[in-house]
Every structure is written in C-alpha cells, then in structure tokens.
ZAVO-172925 format. One line per field, with one value per residue (C-alpha): z, y, x negated; residue number from 0. Coordinates in Angstrom, 1 decimal. Example, Ala and Ser with C-alpha at 12.3 -4.5 7.8 and 13.67 -1.06 7.14 Angstrom:
2
up 7.8,7.1 .
north -4.5,-1.1 .
east -12.3,-13.7 .
nr 0,1 .
END
This chain:
624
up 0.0,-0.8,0.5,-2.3,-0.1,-1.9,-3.0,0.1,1.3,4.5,7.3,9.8,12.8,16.0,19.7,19.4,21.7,23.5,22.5,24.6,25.0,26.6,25.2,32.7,32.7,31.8,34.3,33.8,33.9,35.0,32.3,33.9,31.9,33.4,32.9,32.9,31.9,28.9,25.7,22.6,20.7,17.4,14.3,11.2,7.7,4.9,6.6,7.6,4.1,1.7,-2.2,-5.0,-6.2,-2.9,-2.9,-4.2,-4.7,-4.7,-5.9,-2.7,-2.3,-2.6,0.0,-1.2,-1.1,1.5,1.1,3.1,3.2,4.3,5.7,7.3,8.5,5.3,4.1,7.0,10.8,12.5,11.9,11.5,10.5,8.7,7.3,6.6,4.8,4.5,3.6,7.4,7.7,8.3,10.8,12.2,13.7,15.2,15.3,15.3,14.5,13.6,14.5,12.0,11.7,11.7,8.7,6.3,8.0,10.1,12.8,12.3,15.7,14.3,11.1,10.9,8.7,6.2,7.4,4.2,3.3,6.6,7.0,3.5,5.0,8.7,9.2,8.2,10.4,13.2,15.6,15.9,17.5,19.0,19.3,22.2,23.5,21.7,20.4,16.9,17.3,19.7,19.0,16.2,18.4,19.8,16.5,14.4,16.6,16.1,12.3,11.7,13.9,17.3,17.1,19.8,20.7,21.9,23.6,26.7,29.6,30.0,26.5,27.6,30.8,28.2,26.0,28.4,30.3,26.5,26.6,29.5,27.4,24.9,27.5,24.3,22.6,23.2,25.4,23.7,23.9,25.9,25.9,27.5,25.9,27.3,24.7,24.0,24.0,21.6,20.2,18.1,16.2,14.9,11.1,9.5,6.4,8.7,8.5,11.0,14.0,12.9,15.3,15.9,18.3,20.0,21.2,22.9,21.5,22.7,22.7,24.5,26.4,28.4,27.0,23.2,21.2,18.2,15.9,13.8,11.8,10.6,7.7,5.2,3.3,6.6,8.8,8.3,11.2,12.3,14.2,16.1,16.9,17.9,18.4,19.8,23.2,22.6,24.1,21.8,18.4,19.8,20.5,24.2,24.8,25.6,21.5,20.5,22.0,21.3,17.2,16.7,17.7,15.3,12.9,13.4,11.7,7.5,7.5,3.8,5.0,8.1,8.3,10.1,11.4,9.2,11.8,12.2,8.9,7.4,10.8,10.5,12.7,16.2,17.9,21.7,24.3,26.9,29.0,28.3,28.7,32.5,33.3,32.0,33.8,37.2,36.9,36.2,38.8,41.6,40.9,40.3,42.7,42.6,40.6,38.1,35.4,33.1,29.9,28.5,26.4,28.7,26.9,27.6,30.5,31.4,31.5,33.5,36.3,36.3,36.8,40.4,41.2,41.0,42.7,45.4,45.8,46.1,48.8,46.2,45.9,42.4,41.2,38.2,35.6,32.6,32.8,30.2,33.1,36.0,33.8,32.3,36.2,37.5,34.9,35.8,39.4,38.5,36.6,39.1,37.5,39.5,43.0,44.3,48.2,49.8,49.6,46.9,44.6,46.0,44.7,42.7,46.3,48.6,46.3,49.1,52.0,50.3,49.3,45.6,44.9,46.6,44.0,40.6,38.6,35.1,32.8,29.4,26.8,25.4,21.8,22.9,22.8,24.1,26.4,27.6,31.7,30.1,28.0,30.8,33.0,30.5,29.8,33.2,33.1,35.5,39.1,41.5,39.6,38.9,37.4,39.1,37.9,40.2,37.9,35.3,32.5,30.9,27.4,27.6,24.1,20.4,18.0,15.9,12.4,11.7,16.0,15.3,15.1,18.3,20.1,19.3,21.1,23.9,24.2,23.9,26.3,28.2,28.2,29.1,32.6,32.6,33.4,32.4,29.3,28.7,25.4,23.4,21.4,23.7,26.1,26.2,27.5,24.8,23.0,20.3,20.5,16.8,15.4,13.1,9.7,11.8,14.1,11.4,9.0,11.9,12.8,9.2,9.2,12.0,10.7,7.2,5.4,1.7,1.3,3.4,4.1,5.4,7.0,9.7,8.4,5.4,2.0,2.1,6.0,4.0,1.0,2.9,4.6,1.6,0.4,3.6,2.9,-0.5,0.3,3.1,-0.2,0.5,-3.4,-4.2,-5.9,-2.5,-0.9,-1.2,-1.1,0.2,-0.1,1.9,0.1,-1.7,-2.3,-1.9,-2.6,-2.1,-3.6,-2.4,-0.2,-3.0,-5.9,-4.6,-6.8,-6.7,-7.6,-10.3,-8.2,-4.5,-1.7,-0.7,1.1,1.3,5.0,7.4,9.7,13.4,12.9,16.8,16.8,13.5,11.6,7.8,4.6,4.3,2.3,0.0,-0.4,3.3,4.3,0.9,2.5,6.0,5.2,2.7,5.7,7.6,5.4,3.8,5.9,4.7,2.6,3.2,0.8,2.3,-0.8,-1.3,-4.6,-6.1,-8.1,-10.4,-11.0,-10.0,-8.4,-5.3,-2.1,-0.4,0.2,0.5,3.8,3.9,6.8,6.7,8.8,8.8,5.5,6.6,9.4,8.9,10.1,8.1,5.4,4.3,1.3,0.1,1.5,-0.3,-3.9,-3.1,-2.1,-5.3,-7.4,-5.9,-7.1,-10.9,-11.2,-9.6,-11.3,-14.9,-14.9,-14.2,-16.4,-18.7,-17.4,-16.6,-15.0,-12.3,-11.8,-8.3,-8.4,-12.1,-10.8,-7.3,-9.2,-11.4,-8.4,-6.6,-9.4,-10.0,-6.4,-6.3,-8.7,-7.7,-3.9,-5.8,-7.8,-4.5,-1.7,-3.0,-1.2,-1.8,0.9,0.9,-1.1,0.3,-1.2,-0.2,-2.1,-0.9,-3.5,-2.0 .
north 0.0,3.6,6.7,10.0,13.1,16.3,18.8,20.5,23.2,25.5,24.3,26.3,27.7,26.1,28.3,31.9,32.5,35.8,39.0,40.8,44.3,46.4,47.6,62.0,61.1,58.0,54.7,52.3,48.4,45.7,43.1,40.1,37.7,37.0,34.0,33.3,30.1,28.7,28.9,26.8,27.4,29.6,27.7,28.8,28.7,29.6,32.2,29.6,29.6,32.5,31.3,32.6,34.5,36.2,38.0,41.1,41.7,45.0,46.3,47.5,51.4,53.5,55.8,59.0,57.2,56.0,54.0,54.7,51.4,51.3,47.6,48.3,51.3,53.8,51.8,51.3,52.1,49.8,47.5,50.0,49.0,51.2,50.5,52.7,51.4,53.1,51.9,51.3,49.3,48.8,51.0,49.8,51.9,50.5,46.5,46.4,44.5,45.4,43.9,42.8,42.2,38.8,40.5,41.0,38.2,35.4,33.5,35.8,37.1,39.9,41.0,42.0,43.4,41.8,41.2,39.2,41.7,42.1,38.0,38.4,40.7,40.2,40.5,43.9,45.1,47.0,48.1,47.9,51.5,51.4,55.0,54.2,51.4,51.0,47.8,49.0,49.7,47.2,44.3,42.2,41.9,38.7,37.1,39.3,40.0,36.5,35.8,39.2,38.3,39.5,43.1,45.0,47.3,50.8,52.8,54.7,53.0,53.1,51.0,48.6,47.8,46.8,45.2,43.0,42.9,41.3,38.8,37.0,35.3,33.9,32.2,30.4,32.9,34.0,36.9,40.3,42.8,45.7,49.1,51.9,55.2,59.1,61.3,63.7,61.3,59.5,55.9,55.3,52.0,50.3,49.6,46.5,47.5,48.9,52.3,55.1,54.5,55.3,58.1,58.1,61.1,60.8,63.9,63.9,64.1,64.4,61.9,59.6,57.3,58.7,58.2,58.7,59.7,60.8,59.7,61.5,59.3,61.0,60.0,62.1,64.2,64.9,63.3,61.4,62.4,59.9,61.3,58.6,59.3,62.3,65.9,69.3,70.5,73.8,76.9,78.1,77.2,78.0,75.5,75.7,76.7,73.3,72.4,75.1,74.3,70.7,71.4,74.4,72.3,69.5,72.3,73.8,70.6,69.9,66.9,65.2,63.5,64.1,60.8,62.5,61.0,61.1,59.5,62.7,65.0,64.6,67.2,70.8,73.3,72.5,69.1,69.5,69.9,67.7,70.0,71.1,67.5,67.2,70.3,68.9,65.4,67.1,69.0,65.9,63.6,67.1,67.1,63.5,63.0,59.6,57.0,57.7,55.2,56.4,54.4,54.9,53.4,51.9,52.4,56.7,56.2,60.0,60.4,57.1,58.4,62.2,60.8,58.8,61.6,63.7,61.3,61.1,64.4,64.5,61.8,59.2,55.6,54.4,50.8,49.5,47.0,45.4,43.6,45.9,48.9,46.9,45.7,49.3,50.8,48.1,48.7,52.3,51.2,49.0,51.7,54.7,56.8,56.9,55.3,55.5,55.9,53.1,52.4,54.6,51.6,49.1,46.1,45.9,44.0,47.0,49.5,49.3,50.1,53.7,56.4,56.2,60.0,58.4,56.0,56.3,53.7,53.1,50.5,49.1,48.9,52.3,50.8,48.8,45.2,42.7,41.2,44.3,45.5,48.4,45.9,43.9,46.0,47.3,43.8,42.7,40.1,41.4,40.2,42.7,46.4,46.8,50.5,52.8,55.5,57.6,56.3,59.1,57.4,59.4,57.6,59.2,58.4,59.1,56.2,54.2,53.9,50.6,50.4,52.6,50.0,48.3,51.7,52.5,49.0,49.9,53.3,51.9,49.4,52.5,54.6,51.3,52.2,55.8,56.8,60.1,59.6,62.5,61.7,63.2,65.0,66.1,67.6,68.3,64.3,63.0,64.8,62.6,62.0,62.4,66.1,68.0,69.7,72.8,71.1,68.8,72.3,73.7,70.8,70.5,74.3,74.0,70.9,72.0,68.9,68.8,65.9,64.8,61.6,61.0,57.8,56.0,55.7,55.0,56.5,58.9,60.3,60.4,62.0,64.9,65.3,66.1,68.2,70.3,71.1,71.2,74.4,75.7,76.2,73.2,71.8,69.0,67.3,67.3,65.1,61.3,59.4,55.7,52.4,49.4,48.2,50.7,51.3,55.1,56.5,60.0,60.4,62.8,64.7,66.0,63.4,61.5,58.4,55.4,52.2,49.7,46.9,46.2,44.5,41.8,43.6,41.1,41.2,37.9,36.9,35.2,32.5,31.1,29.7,30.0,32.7,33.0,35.0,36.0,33.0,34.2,31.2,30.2,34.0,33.4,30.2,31.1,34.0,31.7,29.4,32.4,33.3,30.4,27.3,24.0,21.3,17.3,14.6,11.5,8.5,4.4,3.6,0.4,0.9,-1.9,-0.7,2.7,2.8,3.8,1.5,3.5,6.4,9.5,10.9,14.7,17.1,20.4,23.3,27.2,26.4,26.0,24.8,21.3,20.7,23.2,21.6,18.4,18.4,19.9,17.3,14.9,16.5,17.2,13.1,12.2,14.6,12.9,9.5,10.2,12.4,9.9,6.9,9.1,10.0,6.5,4.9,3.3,4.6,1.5,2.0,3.9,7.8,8.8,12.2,13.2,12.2,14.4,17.0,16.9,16.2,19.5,21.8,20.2,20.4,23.8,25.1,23.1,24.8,27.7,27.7,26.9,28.5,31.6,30.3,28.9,26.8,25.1,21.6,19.0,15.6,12.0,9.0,5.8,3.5,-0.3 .
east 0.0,-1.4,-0.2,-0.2,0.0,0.5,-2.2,-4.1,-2.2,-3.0,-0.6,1.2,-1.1,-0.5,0.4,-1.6,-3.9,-3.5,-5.3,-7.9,-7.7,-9.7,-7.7,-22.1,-25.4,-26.7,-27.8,-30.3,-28.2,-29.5,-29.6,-28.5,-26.6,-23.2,-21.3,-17.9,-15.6,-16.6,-14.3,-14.8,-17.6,-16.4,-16.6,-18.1,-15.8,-18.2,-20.8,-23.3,-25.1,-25.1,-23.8,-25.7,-22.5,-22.2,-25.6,-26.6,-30.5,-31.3,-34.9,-36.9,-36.2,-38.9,-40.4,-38.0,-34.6,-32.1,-29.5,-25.8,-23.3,-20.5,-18.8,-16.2,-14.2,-13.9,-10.6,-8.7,-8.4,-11.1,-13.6,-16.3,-19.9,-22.1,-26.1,-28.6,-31.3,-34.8,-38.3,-38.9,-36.0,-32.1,-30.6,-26.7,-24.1,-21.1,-19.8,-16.3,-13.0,-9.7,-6.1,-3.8,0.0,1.8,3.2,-0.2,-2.1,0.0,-2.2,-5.2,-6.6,-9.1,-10.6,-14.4,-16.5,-18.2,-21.8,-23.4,-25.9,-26.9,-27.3,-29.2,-31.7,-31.4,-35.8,-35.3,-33.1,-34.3,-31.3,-27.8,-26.4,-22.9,-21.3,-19.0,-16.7,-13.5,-12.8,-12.7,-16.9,-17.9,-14.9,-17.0,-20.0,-19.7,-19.1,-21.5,-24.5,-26.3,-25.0,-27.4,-30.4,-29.6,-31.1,-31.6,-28.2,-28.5,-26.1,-24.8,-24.7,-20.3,-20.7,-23.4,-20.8,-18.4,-20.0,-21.3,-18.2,-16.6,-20.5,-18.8,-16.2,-19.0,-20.7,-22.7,-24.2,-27.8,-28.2,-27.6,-30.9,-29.5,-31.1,-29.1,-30.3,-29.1,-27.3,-29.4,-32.1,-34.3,-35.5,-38.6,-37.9,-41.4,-41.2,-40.6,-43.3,-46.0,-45.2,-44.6,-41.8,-38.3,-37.1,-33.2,-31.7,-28.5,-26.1,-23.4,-19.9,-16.2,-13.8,-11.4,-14.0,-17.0,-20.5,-19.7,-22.7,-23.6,-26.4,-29.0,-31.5,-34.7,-35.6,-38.8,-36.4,-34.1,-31.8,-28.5,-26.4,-23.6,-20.6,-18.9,-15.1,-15.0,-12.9,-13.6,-13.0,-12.2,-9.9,-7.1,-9.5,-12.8,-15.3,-16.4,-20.3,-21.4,-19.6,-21.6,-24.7,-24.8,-23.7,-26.0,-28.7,-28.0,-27.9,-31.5,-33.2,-32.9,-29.6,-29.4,-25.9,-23.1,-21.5,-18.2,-14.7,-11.6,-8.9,-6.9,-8.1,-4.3,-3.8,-4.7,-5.8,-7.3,-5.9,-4.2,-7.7,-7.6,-7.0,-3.9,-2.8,-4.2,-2.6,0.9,0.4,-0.7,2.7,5.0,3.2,3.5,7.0,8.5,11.2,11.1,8.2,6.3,5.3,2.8,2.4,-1.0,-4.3,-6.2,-9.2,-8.7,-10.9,-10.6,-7.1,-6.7,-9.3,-7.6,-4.1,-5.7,-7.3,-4.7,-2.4,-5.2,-5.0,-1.4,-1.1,0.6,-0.4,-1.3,0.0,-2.3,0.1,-2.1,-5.4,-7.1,-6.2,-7.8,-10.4,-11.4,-11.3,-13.2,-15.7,-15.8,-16.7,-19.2,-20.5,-19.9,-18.1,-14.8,-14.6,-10.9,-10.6,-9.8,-6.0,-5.2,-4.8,-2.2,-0.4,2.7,4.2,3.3,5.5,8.6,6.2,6.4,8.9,10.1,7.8,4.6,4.4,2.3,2.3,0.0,0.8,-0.4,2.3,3.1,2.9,5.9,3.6,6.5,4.1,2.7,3.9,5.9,8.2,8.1,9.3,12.0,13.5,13.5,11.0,8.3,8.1,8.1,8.7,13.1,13.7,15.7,17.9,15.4,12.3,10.7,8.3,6.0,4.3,1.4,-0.1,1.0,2.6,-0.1,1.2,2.8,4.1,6.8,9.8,7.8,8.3,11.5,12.6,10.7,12.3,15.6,15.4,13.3,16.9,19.3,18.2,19.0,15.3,14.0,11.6,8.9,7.1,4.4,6.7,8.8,5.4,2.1,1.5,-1.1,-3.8,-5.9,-8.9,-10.1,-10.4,-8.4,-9.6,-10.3,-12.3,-14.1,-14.7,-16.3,-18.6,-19.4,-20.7,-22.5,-24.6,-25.1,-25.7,-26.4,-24.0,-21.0,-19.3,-15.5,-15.5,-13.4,-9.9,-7.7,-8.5,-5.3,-7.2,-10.7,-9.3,-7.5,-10.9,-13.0,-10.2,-10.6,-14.0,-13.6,-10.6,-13.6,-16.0,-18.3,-18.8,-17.0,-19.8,-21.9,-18.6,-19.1,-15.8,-16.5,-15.1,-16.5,-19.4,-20.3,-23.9,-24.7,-28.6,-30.1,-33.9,-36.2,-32.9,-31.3,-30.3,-27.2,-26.1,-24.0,-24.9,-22.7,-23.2,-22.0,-22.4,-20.0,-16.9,-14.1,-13.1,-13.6,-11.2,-11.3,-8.7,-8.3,-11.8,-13.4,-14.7,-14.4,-13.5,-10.0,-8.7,-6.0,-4.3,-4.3,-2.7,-0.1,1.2,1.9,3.3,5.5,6.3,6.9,9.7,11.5,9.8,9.0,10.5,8.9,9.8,9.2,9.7,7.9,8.1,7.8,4.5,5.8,9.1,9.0,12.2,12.6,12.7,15.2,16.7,14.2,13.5,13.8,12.3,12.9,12.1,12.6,14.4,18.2,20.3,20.5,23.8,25.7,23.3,24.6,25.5,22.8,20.3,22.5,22.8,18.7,18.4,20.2,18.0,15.0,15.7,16.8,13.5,11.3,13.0,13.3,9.6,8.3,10.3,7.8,4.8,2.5,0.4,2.9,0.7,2.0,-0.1,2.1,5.2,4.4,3.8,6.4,8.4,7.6,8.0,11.9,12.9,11.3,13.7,16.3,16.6,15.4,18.9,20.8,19.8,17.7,15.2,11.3,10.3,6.8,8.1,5.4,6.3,4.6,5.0,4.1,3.7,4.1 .
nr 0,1,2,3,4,5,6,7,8,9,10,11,12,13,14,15,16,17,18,19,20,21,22,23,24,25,26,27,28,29,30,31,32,33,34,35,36,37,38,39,40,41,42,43,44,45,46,47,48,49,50,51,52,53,54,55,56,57,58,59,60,61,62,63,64,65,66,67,68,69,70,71,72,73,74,75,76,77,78,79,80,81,82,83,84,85,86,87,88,89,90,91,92,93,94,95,96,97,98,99,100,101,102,103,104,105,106,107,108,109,110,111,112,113,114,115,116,117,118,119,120,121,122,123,124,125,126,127,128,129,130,131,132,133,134,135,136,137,138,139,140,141,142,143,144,145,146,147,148,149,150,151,152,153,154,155,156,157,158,159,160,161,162,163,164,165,166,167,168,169,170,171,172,173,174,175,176,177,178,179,180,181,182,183,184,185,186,187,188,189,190,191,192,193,194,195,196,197,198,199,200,201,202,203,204,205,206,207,208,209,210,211,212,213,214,215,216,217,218,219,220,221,222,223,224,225,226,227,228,229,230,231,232,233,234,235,236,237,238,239,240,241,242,243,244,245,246,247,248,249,250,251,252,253,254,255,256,257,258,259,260,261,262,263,264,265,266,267,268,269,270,271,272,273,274,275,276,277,278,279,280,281,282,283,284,285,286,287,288,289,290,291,292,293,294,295,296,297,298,299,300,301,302,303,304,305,306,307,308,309,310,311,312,313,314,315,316,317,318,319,320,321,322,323,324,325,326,327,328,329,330,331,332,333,334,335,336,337,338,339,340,341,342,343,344,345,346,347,348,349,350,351,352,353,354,355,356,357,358,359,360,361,362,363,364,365,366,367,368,369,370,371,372,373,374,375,376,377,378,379,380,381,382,383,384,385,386,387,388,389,390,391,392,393,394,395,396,397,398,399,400,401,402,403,404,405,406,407,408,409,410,411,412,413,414,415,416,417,418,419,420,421,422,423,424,425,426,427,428,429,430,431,432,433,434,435,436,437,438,439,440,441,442,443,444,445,446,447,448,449,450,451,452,453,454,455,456,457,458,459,460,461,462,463,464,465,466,467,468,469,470,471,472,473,474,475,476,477,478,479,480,481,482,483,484,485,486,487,488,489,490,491,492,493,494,495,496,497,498,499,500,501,502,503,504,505,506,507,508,509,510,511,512,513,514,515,516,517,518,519,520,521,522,523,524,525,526,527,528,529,530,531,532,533,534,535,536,537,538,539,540,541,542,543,544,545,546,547,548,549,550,551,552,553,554,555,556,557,558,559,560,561,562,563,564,565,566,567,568,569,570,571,572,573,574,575,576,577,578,579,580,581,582,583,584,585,586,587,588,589,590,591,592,593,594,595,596,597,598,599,600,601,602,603,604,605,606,607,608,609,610,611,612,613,614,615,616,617,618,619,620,621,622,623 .
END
C-alpha cells in the first residue's frame, strides 16, 4: 500500500507564543553575563550559508569614497539598521525589529533586517552603535548580533541595561561585547586595512527614552552624522540653549551627509515639548477626585518616572499594571536613575487600604492590545482592579497607524463604565517623541551637510521630509531618497552616486523559533487558511481498478459549518468518485500524483462555484 500526499504546502502555525515588549550622565556596567531560563535554541531557515545569487560583490572602495546602506528602516516604521562602509572598515548603527499584523504576516513574531551583506563581510566590520533602547533599534539583536560576527556594541549605559536585560532570554548565545560610551564622547575603532583608527563622536539628542545619542562618523572628506530618533526641546518654536549648544557644535566641523529621522516630517511646525505634557499630567493627577489610570508606552521612561514623582510628591500611591512597566522601572533602578521611596509603589491587592484619589495607577495597553492591563481592566478580566464611575483614564500616548480599530474597542469598552476619558486629542496628554519639519529644517541648518538623508519611516514620511528642505532652499539634488538596500557612494565629499546593483533587502522573519527569509508562499497560504480554511480529501483507490474503495472521507475546517453543510459534503463526495473513477479509467499504469492533481484543481472550482469560497483543497489517495 502507498500513501500519495499532496504537493508541500505551509501548514497552519501552532499556539503563538507571547510577544515581549519592553515595550544623565553615563555609568560604567559591570559586564557580567546574566542567565535566565533557557528557551529553545532559534533555528536557522536559509541564513546559515550564503547562495551565489544572494551575494553582491562589490569592488573594494577607494580611500576618497564611502558607502551609506540602508537595511532596514527607510521603508517602514522599525527594523532599523544602517552600514557605513569606509576603507577602514564597516561602521553599524542601530539593530532592530519590527512587528507585523496577523493581517500581512499570520504567525510571524518579528521581522528583521536583512543582514546578508553584513554575513558576506562580517571580518570587516568593526562596531555595531545602537542609538538608544527602543525595540525598533535594539529588537534584532539577539538574533542578528552573532550571524554578523559578534562586534563590539556601543552605547549609553540606560541601553546597555536593556539590552542586556533582552540577553537574558538567549541564555545560548555567546556573550555580547559591551562598551558603554558618554554622549558627547568619543571611540577610536582600529582599522581593519591597517590604516589610521576610525574616530566616531556621540552627542546627545532628545527623545522619549533617556540616553539617546547621536552619531558623527569622521571620515577624510568629513563626517557622516547619524541622528537617532530624535525631536527638539524647545519653548514656543525656539530651540532651548542646551539644543543650541549641542547642534552648533556639530555644525562647526565639515559633515558630507546628516542621516536624520523622518517618523513625524508629514507634521509641520514644532511638535508638543515635553514639558507642556508634564505640566498637563501634574494637573489631572492634583485634581483626580477619585483614581487615576494612566495608559502609557512603557518604553517613555521620562514620562513614566515624572508621573511617580509627582504622585510622590502628592502623597498618592502608584499601582504599576504590565510587565514591560515593571520591567522598564526596574531597569531604571538598576541603573539609578529613578529610586521611588519606599512604599510609593504598592500592589494591585493593597489598592482598598487607600482612598479612591490616593491612588495612581499606570498600565500598558493604550494601543488597545486585548491582552494588555488596560483591555483587561476594560472587559472585566483582570483580578483585582473593577472601574468605578469615580475612575478618570487618561491615554497618555498618540494612535500608531494601523491600532486605530484596536483603540476604538478599547475606548468603547473604556466609556461602558462611565469613566471620564482624557485623550491626546482632547489635552495636552502625549507629545511625540520624533520632530516636526520645523524642528528637522532647523537641525538641518545648523549641521550643514552637503548631502542629506530622510530615514526611519515609510516612503510617504521620507518624501515629505525632503520636500521640507527642498521648500527651506536646501537643493533637491543634495537630498538622497533611500530604499532598503540601496547602495549610496560619495567620492572625495562632493560626488554622490547610486549604484545599479544592490544589496540583498528582502526582509527575514522570526517565525516562533526560527529565523528565515520572508517565504512568500508560506505568508500566501496562511493567510488563505486564515480566510476560507481547509478542505482534506481522504480516498484508497484500487490501483488496479481505479475505483474507489469506499466512500471519501472529507475534513474540513474554517471552511463551513458542517452541520448546516450536508448536502454539500455529499454533492462534493459524489464529485470525488466520478473524477477519480473518470480519470483513471484506462490509465494503466494507475498515476495517483495526475489524478491528485487533477483532483484539486476540479474540487477547487467546484466549492469555488458553491460556496464563493477557496479553501486550501489537500487531497490524499491511498492506492491499495
């Protein structure tokens, strides 16, 4: 007896594993590798050798010429890596991932950038600079940093605390090469070809997360200065003294290229300071006559240390709801930047020891995630914290695009307990932390690059940056307009070009525990069993007769409801008999893999014509 299955097709992913989120002056940190429980080791799905086809070979560039690529980051929202490439070697900034709907990519955990040119020449690469510690710059490191070599990281010391704090879930790898750096600082990297040490500066920048830097990479024709996320803090459109301190002095040296943030350019003007936004929160938590639940990112590390201070300072205890909340303030502990007096922070069971408006309560979830506290809260599924008519919320953070429908279900279960709801749109609650056109114009001015490069974001955010500049008088020529891979050069300073070829861009995926390129096929049919389910034709079939044994067996799910289904199984059963039977009638020998075939491609059309409907038809014919 043999057994003809049908043609390989992906299946359906099992359970998801959850997704982690973590979602002043520099300290020296002790590099002690810390392990934690030990997951499955990742799996590799093509990156362990490089294919012919895959490789680009570029000729060596010459001691007057850089090369800028781009592998992630200038096409979407996240997963930002960028190379620089000089004689003395490759220069890194930023290792991160991005999330992806169930909608564009069903079962995928994380997509990365795509790191084969870097495998391709990983002995030339001489440091990997992270700009700060959002996920969507330090996310891919655990599955990038030893496919590339392992090069040392630099970086301030909040974002060596997190990265090492992500390390201790990838117990396996070898330990990461930590150096913490000061902005304002400098590292001399030694040459890979012998030549002088590569000097790269870092400066301070403003954003949502303490210890964001800057990067400016000298290089013999001038530097190629790196911005990091960033925005201005500023007072009613003019850049505070320290802004103006810390930007005029990047300006005083020659910079070929400024590298500069693009998250927010499709905003004009100035963006909300921070400021503003303390000053509106210290009001609402002053004057809350019962709780407060603040809904925030917990990766805003400033906001989330000004709201318990204020609440210190205000007598109120502060309830912490989401483990990337407790893990972010624990890491700010560890790395002493905030220390809460003792008691301030409290347990979600000690909340009735206190009166309703001595309670302050931050929670993950403001992007309506249905397993987030906030949602939990909302729908009644959390433990210990019921609303009350008495509760105000405050959603302390703007709507990322594509979370909108999430939000709105969170705001509406929000309003089914007559709460008060202050939003951003509704008060000063939430400022960004990327810069408007003003504030990237005025950067750009102060720099004075001869050439300029939006990056981080989608091409409509990078193309309403140039076109900012572009409206300011900066020449449109001098304005580079990336896409991930693309292979930019400037000889002798002055002479930009781009190169025909590219480096491989395609993004790869973490799929539960293996890494791999972003298999069309695979994506195409879960997203088909995602919509119309499965079809499974189950038939033995005399291989001397060709006619079938019995009856087919049919299983079907996420295609219809069986028992309002009947018939049409039955119609289906009969159509699978005469096709089978009709195709194999004198065929000897008896080709099970045609008559599959055939088989699908009939059925197909067949449910097709009845149901509107294309489920995945899988048949399997057992020839006996």
């Amino acid at each position: 007896m043999k057994t003809v299955p049908s043609k390989p097709h992906s299946r359906p992913s099992g359970p998801r594993r959850p997704r982690g989120k973590n979602g002043g002056g520099s300290k020296r940190f002790n590099n002690r590798h810390v392990r934690g429980p030990s997951p499955k080791p990742l799996r590799t799905s093509g990156m362990a050798t490089l294919k012919e086809t895959e490789l680009v070979t570029l000729p060596p560039i010459d001691a007057d010429t850089i090369r800028i690529i781009p592998l992630g980051g200038v096409e979407e929202v996240g997963r930002n890596m960028l190379a620089v490439e000089i004689p003395e070697g490759i220069i890194i900034s930023d290792a991160g991932f991005q999330f992806m709907s169930e909608e564009e990519a069903p079962g995928i955990d994380y997509v990365l950038p795509n790191t084969r040119y870097l495998e391709a020449n990983k002995d030339r690469i001489l440091a990997l600079f992270i700009t700060h510690g959002h996920l969507d710059h330090i996310g891919g490191i655990p599955y990038l940093i030893d496919r590339i070599g392992n090069p040392p990281i630099y970086t301030q010391y909040l974002t060596s605390l997190m990265i090492k704090k992500r390390q201790e879930e990838f117990p396996h790898l070898p330990e990461i090469q930590m150096n913490v750096v000061d902005a304002g600082g400098r590292v001399q990297l030694m040459a890979k070809n012998g030549g002088n040490p590569v000097t790269v500066k870092t400066f301070p920048v403003t954003h949502s997360i303490p210890d964001s830097m800057g990067l400016s990479i000298a290089t013999k024709h001038g530097n190629v200065v790196i911005s990091g996320d960033l925005k201005l803090e500023h007072v009613d459109g003019e850049p505070t003294d320290e802004e103006k301190k810390v930007w005029g002095g990047i300006g005083k040296e020659k910079n070929i290229l400024f590298v500069v943030d693009s998250t927010n350019a499709e905003r004009d003007g100035f963006s909300i300071p921070e400021t503003r936004v303390y000053k509106t929160l210290e009001e609402i938590i002053s004057q809350a006559q019962g709780r407060l639940i603040i809904g925030l990112f917990a990766s805003n590390f400033h906001r989330m240390i000004h709201i318990i201070e204020t609440a210190e300072k205000l007598g109120k205890k502060v309830v912490t709801e989401g483990r990337s909340v407790k893990t972010n303030i624990e890491i700010s502990e560890r790395g002493d930047f905030f220390k809460p007096k003792p008691g301030t922070i409290i347990p979600a069971e000690q909340i009735c020891d206190y009166a309703p408006d001595k309670i302050v309560i931050i929670a993950t979830g403001a992007q309506g995630e249905e397993q987030a506290a906030l949602m939990r809260i909302a729908t009644g599924r959390h433990k210990t914290i019921k609303f009350t008519q008495r509760d105000t919320i405050v959603l302390s953070s703007s709507v990322i695009p594509g979370n909108e429908v999430s939000v709105q279900k969170l705001k509406d279960n929000l309003y089914r307990h007559g709460l008060n709801i202050v939003h951003y749109r509704s008060s000063d609650v939430h400022s960004t932390g990327h810069g408007n056109t003003g504030e990237l114009v005025w950067m750009r001015e102060q720099v004075k690059p001869t050439f300029m490069m939006p990056a981080y974001g989608f091409h409509s955010m990078i193309r309403c940056h140039a076109n900012a500049h572009i409206k300011s008088g900066y020449p449109k020529e001098n304005i580079i307009l990336p896409d991930n891979g693309m292979i930019i050069e400037i000889k002798n300073g002055t002479e930009l070009s781009i190169r025909k070829d590219r480096v491989p861009s395609g993004p790869m995926m973490v799929d539960g525990f293996s890494i791999g390129d972003m298999q069309e096929i695979v994506i195409r049919d879960r997203q088909s069993l995602a919509k119309d389910g499965m079809f499974v034709i189950i038939a033995t079939v005399n291989i001397r007769t060709g006619q079938l044994k019995k009856s087919p067996d049919i299983i079907s799910r996420g295609f219809v409801y069986i028992r309002e289904s009947q018939s049409l199984f039955s119609e289906t059963r009969v159509l699978i008999k005469k096709t089978v039977e009709d195709l194999t009638q004198g065929m000897n020998p008896i080709d099970l893999e045609y008559v599959k075939n055939n088989l699908t491609d009939t059925v197909e059309r067949y449910l097709l014509q009845k149901t509107s409907k294309r489920p995945m038809v899988i048949p399997v014919l057992i020839g006996v």
